[in-house]
C-alpha positions in Angstrom: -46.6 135.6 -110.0 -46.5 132.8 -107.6 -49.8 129.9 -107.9 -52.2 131.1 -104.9 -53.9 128.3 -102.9 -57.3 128.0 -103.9 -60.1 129.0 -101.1 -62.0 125.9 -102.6 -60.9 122.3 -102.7 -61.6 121.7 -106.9 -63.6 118.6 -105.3 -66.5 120.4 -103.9 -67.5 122.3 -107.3 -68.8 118.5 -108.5 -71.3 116.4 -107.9 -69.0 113.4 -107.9 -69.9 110.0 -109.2 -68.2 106.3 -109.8 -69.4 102.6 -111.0 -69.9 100.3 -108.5 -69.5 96.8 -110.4 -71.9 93.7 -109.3 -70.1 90.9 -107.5 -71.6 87.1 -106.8 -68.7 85.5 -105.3 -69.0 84.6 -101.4 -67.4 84.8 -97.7 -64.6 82.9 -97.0 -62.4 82.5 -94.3 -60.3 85.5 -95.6 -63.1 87.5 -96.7 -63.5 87.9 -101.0 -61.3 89.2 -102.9 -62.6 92.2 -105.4 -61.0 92.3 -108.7 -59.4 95.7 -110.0 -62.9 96.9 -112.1 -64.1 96.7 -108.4 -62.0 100.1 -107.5 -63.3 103.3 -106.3 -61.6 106.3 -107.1 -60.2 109.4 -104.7 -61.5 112.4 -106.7 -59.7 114.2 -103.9 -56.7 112.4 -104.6 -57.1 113.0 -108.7 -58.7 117.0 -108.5 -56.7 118.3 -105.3 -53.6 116.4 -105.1 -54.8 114.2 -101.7 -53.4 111.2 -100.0 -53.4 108.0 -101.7 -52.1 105.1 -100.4 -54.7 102.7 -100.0 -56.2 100.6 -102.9 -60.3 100.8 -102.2 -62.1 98.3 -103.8 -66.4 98.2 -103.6 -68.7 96.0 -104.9 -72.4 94.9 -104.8 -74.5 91.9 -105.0 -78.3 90.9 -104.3 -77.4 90.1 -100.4 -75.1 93.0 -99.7 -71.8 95.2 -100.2 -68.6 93.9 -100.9 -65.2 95.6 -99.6 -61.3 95.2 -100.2 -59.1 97.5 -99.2 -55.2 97.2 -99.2 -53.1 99.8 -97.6 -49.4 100.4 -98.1 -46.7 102.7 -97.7 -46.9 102.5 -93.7 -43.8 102.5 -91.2 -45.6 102.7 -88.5 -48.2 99.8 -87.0 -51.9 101.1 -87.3 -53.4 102.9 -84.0 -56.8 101.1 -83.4 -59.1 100.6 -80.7 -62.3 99.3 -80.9 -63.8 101.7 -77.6 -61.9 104.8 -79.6 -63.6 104.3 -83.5 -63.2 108.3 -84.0 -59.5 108.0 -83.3 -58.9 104.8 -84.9 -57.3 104.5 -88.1 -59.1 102.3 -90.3 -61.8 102.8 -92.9 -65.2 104.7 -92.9 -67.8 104.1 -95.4 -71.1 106.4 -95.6 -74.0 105.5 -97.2 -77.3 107.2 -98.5 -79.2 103.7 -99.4 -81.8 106.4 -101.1 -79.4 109.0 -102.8 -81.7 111.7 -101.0 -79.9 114.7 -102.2 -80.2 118.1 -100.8 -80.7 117.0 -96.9 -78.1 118.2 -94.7 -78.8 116.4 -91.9 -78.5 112.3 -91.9 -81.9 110.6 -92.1 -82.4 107.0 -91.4 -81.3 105.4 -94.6 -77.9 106.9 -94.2 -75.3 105.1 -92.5 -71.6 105.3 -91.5 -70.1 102.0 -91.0 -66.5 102.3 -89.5 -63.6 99.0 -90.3 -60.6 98.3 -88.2 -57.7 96.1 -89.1 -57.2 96.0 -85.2 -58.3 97.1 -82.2 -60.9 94.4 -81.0 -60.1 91.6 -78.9 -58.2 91.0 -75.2 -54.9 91.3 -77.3 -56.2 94.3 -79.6 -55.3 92.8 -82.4 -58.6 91.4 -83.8 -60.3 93.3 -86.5 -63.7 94.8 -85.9 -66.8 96.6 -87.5 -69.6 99.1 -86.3 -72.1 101.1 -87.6 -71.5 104.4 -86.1 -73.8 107.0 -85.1 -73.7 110.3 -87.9 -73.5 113.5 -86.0 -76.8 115.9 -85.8 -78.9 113.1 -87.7 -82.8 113.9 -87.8 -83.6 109.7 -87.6 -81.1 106.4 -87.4 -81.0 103.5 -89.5 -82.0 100.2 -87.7 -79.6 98.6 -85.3 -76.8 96.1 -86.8 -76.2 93.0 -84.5 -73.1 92.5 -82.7 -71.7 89.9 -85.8 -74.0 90.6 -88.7 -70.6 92.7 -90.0 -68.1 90.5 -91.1 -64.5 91.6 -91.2 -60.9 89.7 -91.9 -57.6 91.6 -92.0 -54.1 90.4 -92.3 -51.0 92.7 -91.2 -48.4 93.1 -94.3 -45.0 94.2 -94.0 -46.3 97.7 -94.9 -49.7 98.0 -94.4 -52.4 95.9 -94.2 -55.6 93.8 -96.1 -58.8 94.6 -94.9 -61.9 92.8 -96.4 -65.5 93.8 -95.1 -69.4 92.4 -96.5 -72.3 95.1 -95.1 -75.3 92.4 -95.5 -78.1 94.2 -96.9 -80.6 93.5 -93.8 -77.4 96.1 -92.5 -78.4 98.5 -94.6 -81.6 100.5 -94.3 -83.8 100.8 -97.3 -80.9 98.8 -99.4 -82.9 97.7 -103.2 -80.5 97.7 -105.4 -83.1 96.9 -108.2 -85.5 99.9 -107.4 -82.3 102.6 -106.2 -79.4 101.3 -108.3 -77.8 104.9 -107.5 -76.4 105.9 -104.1 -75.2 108.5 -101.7 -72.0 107.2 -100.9 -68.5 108.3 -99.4 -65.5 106.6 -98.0 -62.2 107.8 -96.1 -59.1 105.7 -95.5 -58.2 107.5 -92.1 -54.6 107.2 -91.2 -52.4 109.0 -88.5 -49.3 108.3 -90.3 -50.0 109.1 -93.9 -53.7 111.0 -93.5 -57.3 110.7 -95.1 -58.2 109.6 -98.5 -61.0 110.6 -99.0 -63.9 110.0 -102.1 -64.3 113.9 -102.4 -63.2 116.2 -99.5 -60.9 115.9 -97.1 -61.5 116.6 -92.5 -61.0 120.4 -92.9 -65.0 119.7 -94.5 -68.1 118.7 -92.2 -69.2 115.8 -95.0 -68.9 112.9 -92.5 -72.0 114.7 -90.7 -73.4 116.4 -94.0 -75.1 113.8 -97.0 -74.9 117.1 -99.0 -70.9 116.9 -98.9 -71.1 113.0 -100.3 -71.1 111.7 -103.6 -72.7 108.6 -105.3 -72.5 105.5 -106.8 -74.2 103.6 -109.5 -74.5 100.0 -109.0 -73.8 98.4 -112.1 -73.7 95.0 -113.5 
């Protein structure tokens, strides 16, 4: 008897959840380089066989969230632009700055922040970073200042490095004292090579639906 195709990615039966380690280095002209007990996991990648070509390191501190991302395997150059963020490829991060399970629809301390390695610029090849709107949210987070995202990438011979800090006056409702746990999901969005994703993959509504995410514990 020939293996079926499940009707249910293995990823959505669990209430997914990761370390996020603490982090007091600084900005530097090249961003900050995260250390490997700064990665994040694909589940999708581990439960349901996913994408994974990027290395997706996270980390927190007192002032903010930390990012380092290094994507390989590519042939092809990444497609960005900065007036095109749903098309780009490039990295998505949601967050749920109150864990707030159960709510469907976004509410204002849940964000998507979107990272380019290109895109930006009179040349397009400037990185960039924007918080994005989430589809069929009830309320918005505060606005984020043109700038107040910092963002350095460098073009390798098969990918590229991408290195991010989200401030936490970015964030709404960011304490990591008093909520040291989460809502949180990522998606390394390619056109070449595809999405990996924390837990589910496109064919899933969870980059409008904080009930699809999973979380993170931010640990020292």
């Amino acid at each position: 008897m020939s293996s079926a195709t499940p009707l249910i990615t293995p990823a959505f039966l669990f209430n997914v959840s990761a370390n996020c380690h603490r982090f007091d280095g600084s900005w530097s002209r090249q961003g900050a380089e995260l250390d490997v007990r700064h990665g994040i996991p694909s589940f999708r990648a581990e439960l349901d066989n996913g994408p994974l070509f990027g290395d997706f390191r996270l980390a927190w501190s007192a002032n903010g969230l930390w990012i380092d991302l290094r994507v390989s395997g590519k042939k092809q150059t990444p497609w960005c632009r900065e007036t095109r963020l749903e098309d780009s490829d490039g990295l998505s991060i949601w967050l749920d700055a109150r864990n707030t399970q159960g709510v469907h629809r976004a509410n204002r301390f849940c964000h998507r922040f979107a990272f380019l390695p290109q895109g930006a610029g009179r040349l397009l090849d400037e990185p960039c970073a924007k918080l994005v709107s989430i589809a069929r949210a009830k309320e918005h987070p505060k606005p984020v200042a043109d700038g107040q995202l910092k963002v350095y990438s460098e073009k390798r011979i098969d990918g590229y490095l991408l290195r991010a800090f989200i401030p936490g006056e970015a964030i709404t409702g960011y304490d990591p004292v008093e909520h040291s746990r989460i809502g949180f999901s990522y998606a390394v969005i390619d056109r070449e090579l595809g999405w990996q994703s924390y837990t589910l993959g496109p064919e899933y509504p969870f980059t409008s639906d904080p009930t699809l995410w999973g979380s993170l514990s931010l640990v020292d």
